[in-house]
Steps between C-alpha positions, in 0.01 A plus 500: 500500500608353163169418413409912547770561245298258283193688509676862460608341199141389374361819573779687336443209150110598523598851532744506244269327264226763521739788446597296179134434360463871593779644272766613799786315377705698721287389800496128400846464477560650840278272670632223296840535656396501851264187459817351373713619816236406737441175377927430458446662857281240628669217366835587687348354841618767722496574865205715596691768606726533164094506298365760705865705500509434095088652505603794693826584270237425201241778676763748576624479113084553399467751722795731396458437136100590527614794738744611224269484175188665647749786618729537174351309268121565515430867336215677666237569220672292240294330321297677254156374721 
């Protein structure tokens, strides 16, 4: 399961490295700080239970916070497109 964590984290690098090259600085350093936390993650040797209990706190913080900015954040029309 620790090797999973490892490969969250390289997806999350490579991810982070194209919102960088692509000018979303915002977006790179985001994914920047969860490759780090999935990698310190990985390297804690945990039980398998305590990984997958850690991935489902992680996907009930994603969820709420992506819940929350498309509903509040996100104006309908905004844009100037």
């Amino acid at each position: 399961m620790a090797r999973m964590y490892k490969v969250l984290g390289f997806w999350t690098g490579i991810i982070a490295v194209m919102a960088y090259l692509g000018d979303l600085t915002n977006m790179a350093l985001l994914f920047l700080g969860q490759t780090i936390l999935f990698v310190s993650l990985s390297y804690l040797n945990l039980s398998e239970r305590m990984y997958i209990y850690i991935f489902g706190a992680y996907l009930t913080v994603f969820f709420v916070g992506f819940t929350y900015w498309t509903t509040f954040m996100m104006t309908p029309g905004a844009g100037g497109h």
